[in-house]
LORO-344520 format. One record per atom (N, C-alpha, C): residue number from 1; residue in three letters; x, y, z. Coordinates in nm, 3 decimals, decimal comma, m for minus. Layout:
<r num="NUM" residuo="ALA" u="X" v="Y" w="Z"/>
...
//
This chain:
<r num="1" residuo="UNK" u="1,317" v="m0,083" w="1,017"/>
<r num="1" residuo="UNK" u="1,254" v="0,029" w="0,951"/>
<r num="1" residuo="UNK" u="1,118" v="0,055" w="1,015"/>
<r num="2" residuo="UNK" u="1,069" v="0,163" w="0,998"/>
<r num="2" residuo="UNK" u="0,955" v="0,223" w="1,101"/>
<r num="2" residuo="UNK" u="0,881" v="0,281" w="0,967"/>
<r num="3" residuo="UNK" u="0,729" v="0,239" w="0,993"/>
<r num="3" residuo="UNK" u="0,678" v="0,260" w="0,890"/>
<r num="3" residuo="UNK" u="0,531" v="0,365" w="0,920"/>
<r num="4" residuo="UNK" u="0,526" v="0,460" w="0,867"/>
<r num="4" residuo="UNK" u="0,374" v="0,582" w="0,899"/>
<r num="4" residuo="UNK" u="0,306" v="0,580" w="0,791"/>
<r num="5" residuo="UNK" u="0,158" v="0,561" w="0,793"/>
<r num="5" residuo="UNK" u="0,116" v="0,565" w="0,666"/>
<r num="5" residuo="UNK" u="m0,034" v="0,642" w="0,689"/>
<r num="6" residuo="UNK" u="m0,057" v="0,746" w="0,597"/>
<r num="6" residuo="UNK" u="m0,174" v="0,838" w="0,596"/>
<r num="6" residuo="UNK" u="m0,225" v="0,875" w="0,519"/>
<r num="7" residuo="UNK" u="m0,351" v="0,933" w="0,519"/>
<r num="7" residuo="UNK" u="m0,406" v="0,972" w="0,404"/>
<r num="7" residuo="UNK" u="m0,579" v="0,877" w="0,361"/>
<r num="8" residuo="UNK" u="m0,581" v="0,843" w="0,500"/>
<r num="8" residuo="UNK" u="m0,716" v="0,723" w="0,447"/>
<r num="8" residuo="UNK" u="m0,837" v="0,858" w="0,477"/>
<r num="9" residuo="UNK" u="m0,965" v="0,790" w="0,462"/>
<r num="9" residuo="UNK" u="m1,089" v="0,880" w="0,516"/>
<r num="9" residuo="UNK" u="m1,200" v="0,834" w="0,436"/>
<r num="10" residuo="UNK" u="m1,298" v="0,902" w="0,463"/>
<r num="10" residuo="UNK" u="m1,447" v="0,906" w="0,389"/>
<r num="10" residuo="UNK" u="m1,441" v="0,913" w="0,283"/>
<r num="11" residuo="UNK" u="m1,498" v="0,864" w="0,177"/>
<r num="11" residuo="UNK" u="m1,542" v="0,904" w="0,010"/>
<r num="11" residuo="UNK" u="m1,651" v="0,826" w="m0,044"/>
<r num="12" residuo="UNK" u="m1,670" v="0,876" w="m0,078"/>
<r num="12" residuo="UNK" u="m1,825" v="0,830" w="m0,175"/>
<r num="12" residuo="UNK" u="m1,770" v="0,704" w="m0,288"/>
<r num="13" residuo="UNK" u="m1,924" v="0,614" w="m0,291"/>
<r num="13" residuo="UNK" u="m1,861" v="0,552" w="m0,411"/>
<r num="13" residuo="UNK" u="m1,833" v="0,605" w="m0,540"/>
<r num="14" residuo="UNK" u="m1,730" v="0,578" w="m0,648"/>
<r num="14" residuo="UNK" u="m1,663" v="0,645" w="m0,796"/>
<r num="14" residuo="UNK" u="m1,504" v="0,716" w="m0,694"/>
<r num="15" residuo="UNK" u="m1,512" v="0,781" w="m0,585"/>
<r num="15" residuo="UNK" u="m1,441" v="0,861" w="m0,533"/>
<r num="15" residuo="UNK" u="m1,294" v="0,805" w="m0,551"/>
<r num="16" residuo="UNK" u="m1,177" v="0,897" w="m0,531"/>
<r num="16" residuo="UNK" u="m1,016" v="0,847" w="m0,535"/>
<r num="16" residuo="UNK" u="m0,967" v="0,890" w="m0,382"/>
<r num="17" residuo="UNK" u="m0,838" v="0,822" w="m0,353"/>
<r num="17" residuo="UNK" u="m0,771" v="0,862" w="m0,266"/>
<r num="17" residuo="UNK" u="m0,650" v="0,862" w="m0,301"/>
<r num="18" residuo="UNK" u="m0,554" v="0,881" w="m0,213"/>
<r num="18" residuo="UNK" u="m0,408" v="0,831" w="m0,225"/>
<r num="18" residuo="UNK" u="m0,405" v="0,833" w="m0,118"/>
<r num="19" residuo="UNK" u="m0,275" v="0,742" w="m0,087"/>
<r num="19" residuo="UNK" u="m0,243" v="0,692" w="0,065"/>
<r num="19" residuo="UNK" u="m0,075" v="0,714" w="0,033"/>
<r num="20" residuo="UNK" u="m0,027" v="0,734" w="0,144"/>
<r num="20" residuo="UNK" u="0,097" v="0,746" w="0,184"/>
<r num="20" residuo="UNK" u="0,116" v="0,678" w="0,245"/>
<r num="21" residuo="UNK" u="0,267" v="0,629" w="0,263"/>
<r num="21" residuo="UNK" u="0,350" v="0,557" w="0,374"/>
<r num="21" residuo="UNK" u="0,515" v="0,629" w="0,383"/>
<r num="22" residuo="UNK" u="0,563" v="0,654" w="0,475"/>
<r num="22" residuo="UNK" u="0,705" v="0,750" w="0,536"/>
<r num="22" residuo="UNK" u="0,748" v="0,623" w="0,596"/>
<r num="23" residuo="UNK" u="0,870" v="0,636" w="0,601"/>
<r num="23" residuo="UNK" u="0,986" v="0,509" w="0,640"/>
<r num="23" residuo="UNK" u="1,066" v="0,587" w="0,690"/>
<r num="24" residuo="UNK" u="1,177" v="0,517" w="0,812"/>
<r num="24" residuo="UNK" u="1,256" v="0,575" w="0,852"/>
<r num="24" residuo="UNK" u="1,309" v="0,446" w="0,917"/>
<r num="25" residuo="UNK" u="1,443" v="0,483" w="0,924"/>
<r num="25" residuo="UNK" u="1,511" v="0,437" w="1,010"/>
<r num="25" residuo="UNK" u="1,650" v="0,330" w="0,977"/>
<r num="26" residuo="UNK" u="1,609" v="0,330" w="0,809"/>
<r num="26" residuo="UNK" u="1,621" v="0,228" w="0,742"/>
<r num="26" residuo="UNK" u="1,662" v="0,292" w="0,612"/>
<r num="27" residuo="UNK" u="1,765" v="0,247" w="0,510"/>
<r num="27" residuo="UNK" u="1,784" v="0,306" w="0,374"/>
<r num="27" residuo="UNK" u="1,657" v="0,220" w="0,329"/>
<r num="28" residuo="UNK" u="1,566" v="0,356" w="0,290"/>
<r num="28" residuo="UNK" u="1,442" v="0,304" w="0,206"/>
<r num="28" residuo="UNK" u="1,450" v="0,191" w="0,089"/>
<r num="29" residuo="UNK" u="1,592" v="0,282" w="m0,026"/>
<r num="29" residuo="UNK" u="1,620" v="0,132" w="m0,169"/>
<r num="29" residuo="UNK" u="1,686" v="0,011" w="m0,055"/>
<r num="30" residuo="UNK" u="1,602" v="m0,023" w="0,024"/>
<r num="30" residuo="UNK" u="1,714" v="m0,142" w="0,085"/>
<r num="30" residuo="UNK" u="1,565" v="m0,241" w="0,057"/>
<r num="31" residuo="UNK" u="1,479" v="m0,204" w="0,035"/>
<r num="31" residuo="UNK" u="1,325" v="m0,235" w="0,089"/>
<r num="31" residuo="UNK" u="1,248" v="m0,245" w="m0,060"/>
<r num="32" residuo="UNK" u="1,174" v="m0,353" w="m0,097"/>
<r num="32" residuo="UNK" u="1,071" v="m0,384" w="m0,098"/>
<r num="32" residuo="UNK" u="0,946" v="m0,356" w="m0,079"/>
<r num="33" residuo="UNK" u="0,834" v="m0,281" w="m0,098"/>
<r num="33" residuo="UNK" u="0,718" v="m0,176" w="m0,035"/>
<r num="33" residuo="UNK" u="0,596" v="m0,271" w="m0,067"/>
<r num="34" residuo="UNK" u="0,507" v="m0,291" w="0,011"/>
<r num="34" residuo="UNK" u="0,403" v="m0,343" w="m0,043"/>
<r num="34" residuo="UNK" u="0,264" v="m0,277" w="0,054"/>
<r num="35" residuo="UNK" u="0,156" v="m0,297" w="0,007"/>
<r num="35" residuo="UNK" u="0,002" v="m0,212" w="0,056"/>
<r num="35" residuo="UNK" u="m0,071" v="m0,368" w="0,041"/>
<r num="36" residuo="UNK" u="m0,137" v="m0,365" w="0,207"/>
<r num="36" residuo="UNK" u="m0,206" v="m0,438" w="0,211"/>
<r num="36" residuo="UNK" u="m0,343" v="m0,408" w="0,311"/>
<r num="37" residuo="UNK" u="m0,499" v="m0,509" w="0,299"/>
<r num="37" residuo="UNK" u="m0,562" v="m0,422" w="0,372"/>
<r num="37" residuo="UNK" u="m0,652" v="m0,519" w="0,457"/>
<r num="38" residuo="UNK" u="m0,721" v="m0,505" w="0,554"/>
<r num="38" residuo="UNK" u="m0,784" v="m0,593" w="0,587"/>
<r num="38" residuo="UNK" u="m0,926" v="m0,524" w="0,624"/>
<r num="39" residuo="UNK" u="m1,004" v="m0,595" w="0,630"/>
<r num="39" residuo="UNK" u="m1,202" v="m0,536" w="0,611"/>
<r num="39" residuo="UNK" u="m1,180" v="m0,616" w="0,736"/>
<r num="40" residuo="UNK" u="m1,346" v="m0,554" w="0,767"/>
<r num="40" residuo="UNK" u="m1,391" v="m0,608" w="0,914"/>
<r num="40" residuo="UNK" u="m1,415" v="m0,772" w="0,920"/>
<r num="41" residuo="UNK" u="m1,371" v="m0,841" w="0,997"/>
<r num="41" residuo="UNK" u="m1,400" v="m0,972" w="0,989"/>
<r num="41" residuo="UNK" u="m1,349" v="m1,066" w="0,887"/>
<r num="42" residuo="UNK" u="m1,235" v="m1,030" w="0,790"/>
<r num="42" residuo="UNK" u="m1,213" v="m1,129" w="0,714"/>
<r num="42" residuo="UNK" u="m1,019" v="m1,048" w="0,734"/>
<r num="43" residuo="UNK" u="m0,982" v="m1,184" w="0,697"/>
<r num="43" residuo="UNK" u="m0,823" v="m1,149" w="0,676"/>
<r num="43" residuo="UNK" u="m0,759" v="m1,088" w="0,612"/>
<r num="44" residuo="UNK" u="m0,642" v="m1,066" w="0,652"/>
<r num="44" residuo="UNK" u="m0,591" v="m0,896" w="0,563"/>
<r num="44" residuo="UNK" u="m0,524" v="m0,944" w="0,480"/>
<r num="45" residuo="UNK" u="m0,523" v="m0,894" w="0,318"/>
<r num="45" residuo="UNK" u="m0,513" v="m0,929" w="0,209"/>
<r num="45" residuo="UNK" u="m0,426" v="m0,819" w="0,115"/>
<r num="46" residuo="UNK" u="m0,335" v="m0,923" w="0,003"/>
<r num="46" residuo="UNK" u="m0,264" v="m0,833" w="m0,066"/>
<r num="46" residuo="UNK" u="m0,327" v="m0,696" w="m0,155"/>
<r num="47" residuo="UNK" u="m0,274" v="m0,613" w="m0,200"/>
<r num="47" residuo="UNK" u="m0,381" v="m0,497" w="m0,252"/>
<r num="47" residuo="UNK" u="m0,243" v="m0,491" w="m0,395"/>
<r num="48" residuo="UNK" u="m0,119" v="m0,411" w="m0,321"/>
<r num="48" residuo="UNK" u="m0,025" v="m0,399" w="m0,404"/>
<r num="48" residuo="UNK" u="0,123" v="m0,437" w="m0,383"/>
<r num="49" residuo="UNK" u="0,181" v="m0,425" w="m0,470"/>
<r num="49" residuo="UNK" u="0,340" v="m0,409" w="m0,411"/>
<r num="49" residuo="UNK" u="0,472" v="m0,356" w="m0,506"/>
<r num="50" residuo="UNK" u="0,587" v="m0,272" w="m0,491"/>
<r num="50" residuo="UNK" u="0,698" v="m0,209" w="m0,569"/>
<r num="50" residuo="UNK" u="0,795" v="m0,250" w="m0,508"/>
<r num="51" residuo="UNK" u="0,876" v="m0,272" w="m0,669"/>
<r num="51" residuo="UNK" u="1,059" v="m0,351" w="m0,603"/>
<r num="51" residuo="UNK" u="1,140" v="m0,189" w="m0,538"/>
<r num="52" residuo="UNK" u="1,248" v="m0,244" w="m0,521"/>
<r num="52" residuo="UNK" u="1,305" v="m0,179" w="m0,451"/>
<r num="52" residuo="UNK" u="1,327" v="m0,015" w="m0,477"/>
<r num="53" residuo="UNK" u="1,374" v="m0,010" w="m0,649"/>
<r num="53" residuo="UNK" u="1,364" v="0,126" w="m0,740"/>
<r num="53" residuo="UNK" u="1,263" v="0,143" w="m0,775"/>
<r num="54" residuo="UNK" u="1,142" v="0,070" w="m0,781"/>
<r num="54" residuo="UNK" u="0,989" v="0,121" w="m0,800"/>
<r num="54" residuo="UNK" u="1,001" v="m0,025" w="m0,989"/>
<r num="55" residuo="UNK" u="1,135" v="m0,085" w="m1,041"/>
<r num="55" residuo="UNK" u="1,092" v="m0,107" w="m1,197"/>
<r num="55" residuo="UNK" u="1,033" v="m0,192" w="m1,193"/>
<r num="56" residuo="UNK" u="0,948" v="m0,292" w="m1,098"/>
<r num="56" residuo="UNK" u="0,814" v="m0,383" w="m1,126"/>
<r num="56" residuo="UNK" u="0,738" v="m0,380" w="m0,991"/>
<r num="57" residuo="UNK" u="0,582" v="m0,419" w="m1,067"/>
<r num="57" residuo="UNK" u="0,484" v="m0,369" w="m0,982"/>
<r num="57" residuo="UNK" u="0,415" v="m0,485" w="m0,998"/>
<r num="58" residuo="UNK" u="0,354" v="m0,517" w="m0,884"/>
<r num="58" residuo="UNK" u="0,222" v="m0,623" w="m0,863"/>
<r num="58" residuo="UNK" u="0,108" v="m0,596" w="m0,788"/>
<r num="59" residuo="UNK" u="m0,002" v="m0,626" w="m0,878"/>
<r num="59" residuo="UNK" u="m0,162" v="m0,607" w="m0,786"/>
<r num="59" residuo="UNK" u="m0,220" v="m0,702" w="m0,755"/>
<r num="60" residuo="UNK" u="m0,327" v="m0,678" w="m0,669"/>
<r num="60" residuo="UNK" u="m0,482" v="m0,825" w="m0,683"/>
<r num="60" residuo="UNK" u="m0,518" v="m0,787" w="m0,755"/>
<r num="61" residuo="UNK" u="m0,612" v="m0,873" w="m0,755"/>
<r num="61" residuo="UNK" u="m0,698" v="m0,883" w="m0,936"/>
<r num="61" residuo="UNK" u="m0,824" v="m0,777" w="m0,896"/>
<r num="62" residuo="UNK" u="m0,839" v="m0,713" w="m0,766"/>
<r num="62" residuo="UNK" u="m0,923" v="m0,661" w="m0,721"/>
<r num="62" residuo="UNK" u="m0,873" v="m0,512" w="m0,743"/>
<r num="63" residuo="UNK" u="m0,749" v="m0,482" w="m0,723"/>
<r num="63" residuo="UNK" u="m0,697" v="m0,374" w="m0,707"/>
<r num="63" residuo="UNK" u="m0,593" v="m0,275" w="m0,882"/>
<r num="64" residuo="UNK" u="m0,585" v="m0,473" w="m0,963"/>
<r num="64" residuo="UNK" u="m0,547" v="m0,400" w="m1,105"/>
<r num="64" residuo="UNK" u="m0,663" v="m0,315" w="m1,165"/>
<r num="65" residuo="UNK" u="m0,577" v="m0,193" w="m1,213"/>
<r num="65" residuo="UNK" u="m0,665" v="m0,083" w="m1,286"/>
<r num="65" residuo="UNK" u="m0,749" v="m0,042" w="m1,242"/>
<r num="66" residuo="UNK" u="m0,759" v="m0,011" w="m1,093"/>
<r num="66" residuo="UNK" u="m0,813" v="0,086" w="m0,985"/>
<r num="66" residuo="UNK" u="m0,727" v="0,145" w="m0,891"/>
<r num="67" residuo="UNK" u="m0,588" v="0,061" w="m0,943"/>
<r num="67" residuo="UNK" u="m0,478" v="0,160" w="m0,796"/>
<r num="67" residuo="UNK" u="m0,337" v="0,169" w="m0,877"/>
<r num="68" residuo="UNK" u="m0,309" v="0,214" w="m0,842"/>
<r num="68" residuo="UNK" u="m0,148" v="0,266" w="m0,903"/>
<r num="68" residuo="UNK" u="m0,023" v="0,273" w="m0,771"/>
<r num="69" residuo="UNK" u="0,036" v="0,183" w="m0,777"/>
<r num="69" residuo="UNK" u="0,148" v="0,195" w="m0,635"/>
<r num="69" residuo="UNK" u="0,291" v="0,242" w="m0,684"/>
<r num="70" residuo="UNK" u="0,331" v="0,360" w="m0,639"/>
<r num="70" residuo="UNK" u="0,471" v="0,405" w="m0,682"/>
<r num="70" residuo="UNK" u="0,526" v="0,478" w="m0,568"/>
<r num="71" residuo="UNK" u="0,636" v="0,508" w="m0,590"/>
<r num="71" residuo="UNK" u="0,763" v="0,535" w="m0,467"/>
<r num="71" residuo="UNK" u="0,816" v="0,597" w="m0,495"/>
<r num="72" residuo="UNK" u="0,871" v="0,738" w="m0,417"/>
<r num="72" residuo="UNK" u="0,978" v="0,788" w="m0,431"/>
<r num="72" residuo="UNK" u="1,076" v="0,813" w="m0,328"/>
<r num="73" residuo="UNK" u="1,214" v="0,770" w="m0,374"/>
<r num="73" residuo="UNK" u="1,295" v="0,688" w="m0,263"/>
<r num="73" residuo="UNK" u="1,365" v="0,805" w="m0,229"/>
<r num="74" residuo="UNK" u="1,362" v="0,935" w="m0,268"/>
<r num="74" residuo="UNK" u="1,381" v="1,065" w="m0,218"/>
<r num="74" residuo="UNK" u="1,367" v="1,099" w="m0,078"/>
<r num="75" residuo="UNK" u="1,231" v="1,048" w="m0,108"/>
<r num="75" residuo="UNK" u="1,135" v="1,116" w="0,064"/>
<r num="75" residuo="UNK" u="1,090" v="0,991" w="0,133"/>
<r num="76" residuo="UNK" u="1,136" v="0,903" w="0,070"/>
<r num="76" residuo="UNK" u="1,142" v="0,741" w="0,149"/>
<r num="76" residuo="UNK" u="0,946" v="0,715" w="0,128"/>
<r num="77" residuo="UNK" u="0,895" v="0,770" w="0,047"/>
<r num="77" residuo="UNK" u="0,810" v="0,753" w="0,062"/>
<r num="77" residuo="UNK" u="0,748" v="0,663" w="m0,071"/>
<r num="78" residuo="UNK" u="0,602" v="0,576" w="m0,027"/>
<r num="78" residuo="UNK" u="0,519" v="0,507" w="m0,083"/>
<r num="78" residuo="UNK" u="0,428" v="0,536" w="m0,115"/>
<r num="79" residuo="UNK" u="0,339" v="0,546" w="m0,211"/>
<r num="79" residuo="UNK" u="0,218" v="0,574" w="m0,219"/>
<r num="79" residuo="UNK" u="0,150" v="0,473" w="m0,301"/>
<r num="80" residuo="UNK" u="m0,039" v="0,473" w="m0,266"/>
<r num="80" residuo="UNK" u="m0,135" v="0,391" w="m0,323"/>
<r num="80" residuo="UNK" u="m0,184" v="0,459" w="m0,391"/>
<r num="81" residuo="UNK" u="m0,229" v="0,495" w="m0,504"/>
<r num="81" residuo="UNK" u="m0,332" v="0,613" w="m0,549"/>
<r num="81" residuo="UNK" u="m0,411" v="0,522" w="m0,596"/>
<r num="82" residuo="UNK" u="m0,584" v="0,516" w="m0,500"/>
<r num="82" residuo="UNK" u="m0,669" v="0,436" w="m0,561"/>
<r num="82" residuo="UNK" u="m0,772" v="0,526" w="m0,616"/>
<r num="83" residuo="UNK" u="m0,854" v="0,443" w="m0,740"/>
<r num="83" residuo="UNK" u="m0,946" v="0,540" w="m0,794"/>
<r num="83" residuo="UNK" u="m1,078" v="0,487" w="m0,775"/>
<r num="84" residuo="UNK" u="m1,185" v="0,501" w="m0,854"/>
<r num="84" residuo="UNK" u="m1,323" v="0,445" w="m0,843"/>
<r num="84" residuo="UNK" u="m1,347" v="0,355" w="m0,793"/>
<r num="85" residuo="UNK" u="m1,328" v="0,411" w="m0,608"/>
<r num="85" residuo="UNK" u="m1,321" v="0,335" w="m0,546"/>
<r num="85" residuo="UNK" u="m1,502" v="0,239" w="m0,492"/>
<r num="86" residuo="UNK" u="m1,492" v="0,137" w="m0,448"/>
<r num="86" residuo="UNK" u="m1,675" v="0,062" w="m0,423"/>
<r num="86" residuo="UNK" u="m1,656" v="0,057" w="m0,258"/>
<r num="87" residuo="UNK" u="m1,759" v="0,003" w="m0,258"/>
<r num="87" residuo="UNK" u="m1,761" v="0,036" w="m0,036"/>
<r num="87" residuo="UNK" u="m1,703" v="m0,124" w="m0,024"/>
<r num="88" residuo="UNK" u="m1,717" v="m0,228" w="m0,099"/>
<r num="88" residuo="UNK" u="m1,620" v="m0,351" w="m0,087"/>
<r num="88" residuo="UNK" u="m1,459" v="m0,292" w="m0,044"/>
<r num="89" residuo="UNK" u="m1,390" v="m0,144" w="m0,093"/>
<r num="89" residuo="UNK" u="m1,254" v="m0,124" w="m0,067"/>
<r num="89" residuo="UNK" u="m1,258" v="m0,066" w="0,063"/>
<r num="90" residuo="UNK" u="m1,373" v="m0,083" w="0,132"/>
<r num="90" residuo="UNK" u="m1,380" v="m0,003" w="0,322"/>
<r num="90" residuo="UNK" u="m1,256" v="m0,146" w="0,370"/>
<r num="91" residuo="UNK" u="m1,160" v="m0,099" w="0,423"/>
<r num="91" residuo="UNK" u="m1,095" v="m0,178" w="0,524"/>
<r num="91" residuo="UNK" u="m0,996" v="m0,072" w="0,581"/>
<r num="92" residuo="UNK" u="m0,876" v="m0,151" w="0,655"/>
<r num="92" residuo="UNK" u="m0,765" v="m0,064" w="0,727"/>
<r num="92" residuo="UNK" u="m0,644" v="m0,127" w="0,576"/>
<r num="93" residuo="UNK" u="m0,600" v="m0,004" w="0,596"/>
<r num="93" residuo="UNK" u="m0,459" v="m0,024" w="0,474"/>
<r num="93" residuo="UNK" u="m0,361" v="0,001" w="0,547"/>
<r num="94" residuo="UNK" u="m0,274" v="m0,086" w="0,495"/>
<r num="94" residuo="UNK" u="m0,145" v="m0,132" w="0,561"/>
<r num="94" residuo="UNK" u="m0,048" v="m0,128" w="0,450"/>
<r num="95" residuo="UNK" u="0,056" v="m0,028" w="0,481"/>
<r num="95" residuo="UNK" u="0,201" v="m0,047" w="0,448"/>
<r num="95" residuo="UNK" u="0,304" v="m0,167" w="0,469"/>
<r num="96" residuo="UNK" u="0,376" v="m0,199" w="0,431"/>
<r num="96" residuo="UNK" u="0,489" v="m0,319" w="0,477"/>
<r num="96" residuo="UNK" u="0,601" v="m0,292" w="0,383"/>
<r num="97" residuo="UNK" u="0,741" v="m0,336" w="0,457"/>
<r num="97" residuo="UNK" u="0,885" v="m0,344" w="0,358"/>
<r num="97" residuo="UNK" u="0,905" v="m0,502" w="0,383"/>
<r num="98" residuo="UNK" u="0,991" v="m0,522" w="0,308"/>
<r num="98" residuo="UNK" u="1,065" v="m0,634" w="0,309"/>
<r num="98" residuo="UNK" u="1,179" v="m0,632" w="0,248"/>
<r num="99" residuo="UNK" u="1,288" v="m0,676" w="0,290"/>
<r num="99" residuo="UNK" u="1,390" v="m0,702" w="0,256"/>
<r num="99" residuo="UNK" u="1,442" v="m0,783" w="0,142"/>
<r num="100" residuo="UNK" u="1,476" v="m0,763" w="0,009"/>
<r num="100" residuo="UNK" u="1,484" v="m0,843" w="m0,109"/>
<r num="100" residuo="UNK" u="1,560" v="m0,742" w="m0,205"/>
<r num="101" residuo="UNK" u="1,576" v="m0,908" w="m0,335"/>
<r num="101" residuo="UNK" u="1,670" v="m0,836" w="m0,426"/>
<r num="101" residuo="UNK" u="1,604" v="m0,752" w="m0,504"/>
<r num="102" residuo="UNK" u="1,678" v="m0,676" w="m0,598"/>
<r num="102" residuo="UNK" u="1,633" v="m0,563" w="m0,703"/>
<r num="102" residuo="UNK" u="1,514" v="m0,640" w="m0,785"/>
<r num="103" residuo="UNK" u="1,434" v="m0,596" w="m0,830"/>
<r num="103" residuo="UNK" u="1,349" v="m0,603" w="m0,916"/>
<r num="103" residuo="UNK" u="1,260" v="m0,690" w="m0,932"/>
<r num="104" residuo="UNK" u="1,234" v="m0,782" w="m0,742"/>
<r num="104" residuo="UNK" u="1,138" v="m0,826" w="m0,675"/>
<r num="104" residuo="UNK" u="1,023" v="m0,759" w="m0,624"/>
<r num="105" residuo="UNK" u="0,924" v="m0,752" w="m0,685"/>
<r num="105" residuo="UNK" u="0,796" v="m0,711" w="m0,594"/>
<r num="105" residuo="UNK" u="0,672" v="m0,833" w="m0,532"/>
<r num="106" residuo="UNK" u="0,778" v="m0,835" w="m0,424"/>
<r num="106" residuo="UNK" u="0,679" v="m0,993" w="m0,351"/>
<r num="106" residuo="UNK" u="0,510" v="m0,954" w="m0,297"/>
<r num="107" residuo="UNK" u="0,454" v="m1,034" w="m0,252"/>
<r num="107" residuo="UNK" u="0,295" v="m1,020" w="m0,244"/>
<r num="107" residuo="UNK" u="0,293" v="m1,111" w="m0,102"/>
<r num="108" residuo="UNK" u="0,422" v="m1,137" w="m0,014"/>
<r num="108" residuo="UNK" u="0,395" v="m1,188" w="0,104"/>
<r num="108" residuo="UNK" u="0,531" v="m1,175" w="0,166"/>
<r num="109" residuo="UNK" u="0,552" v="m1,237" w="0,264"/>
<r num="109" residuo="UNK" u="0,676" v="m1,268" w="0,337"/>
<r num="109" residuo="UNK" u="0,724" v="m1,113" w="0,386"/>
<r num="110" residuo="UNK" u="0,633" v="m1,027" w="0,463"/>
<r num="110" residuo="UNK" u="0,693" v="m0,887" w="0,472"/>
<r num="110" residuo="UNK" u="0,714" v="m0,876" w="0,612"/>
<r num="111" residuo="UNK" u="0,800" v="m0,802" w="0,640"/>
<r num="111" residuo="UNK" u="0,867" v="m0,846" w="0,822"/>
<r num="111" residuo="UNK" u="0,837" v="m0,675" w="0,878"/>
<r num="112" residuo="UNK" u="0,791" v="m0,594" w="0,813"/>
<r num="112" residuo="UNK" u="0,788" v="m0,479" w="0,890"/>
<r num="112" residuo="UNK" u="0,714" v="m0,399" w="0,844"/>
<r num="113" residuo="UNK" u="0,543" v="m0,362" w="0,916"/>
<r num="113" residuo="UNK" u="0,446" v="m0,321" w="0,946"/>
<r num="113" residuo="UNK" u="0,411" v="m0,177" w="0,978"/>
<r num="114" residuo="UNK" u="0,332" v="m0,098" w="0,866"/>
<r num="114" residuo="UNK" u="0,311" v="0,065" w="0,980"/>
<r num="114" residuo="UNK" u="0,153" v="m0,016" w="1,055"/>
<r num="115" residuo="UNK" u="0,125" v="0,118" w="1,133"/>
<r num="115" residuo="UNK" u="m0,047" v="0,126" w="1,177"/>
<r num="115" residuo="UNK" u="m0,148" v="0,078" w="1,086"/>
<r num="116" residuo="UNK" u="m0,156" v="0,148" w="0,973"/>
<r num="116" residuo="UNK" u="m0,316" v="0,146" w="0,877"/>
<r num="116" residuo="UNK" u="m0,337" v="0,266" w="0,916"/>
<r num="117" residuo="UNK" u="m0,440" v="0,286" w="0,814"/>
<r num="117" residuo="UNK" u="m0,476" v="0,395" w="0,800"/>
<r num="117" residuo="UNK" u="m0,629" v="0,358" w="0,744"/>
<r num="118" residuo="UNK" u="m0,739" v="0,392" w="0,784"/>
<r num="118" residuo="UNK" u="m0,883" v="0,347" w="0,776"/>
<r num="118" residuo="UNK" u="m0,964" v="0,413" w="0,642"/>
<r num="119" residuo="UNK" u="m0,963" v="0,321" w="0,563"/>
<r num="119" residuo="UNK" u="m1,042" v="0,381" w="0,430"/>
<r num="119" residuo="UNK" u="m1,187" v="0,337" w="0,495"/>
<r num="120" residuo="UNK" u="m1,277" v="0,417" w="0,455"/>
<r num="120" residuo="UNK" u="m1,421" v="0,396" w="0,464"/>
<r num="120" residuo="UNK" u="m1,487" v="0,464" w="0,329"/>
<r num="121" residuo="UNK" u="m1,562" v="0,378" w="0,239"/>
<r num="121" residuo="UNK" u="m1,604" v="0,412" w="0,119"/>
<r num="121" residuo="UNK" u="m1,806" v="0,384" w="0,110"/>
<r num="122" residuo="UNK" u="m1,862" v="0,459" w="0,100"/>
<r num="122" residuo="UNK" u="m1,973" v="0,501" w="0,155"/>
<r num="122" residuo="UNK" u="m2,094" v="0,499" w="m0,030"/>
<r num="123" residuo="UNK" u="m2,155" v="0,410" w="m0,039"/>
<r num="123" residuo="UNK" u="m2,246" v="0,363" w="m0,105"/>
<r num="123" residuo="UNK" u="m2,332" v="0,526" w="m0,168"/>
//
């Protein structure tokens, strides 16, 4: 599966975004979706993740009740919708699938990677 993900940019701190991720190549309900991100100089870290039909969801403790991760397996697509966001959420965000059963939303073990997409959140 081939993974595109867009929608990062500038915002002020309080500010929202949403992020996208497009899949192809691959029956999307075959997949597992998870958002992960990494900041300058420290390792890239879980944010979110949705089972295969979207019916369970998992966050960091950083990212519960500031982001909302849902899917629609229509348009093969993923989304992050983060809100009041702090300049601590400046990193690159990363999409990932993984392969698993129904109504798993894992927080590691993901075998297939988009680009990122560069949030920068501005004090």
């Amino acid at each position: 599966v081939q993974l595109q993900a867009y929608g990062g940019g500038l915002v002020q701190a309080g500010g929202s975004l949403r992020l996208s991720c497009v899949a192809s190549g691959s029956p999307f309900s075959d997949y597992a979706m998870g958002w992960f991100r990494q900041a300058p100089g420290k390792e890239r870290e879980f944010v979110a993740s949705i089972s295969r039909v979207g019916t369970k969801e998992e966050y960091s403790d950083s990212a519960k009740g500031r982001s909302t991760i849902s899917r629609d397996n229509a348009k093969n697509t993923v989304y992050l919708q983060m809100i009041s966001l702090k300049p601590d959420d400046t990193a690159v965000y990363y999409c990932a699938a993984r392969g698993t059963v129904t109504g798993h939303a894992p927080r590691g073990g993901y075998a297939y990677w988009g680009q990122g997409t560069q949030v920068t959140v501005s004090s």
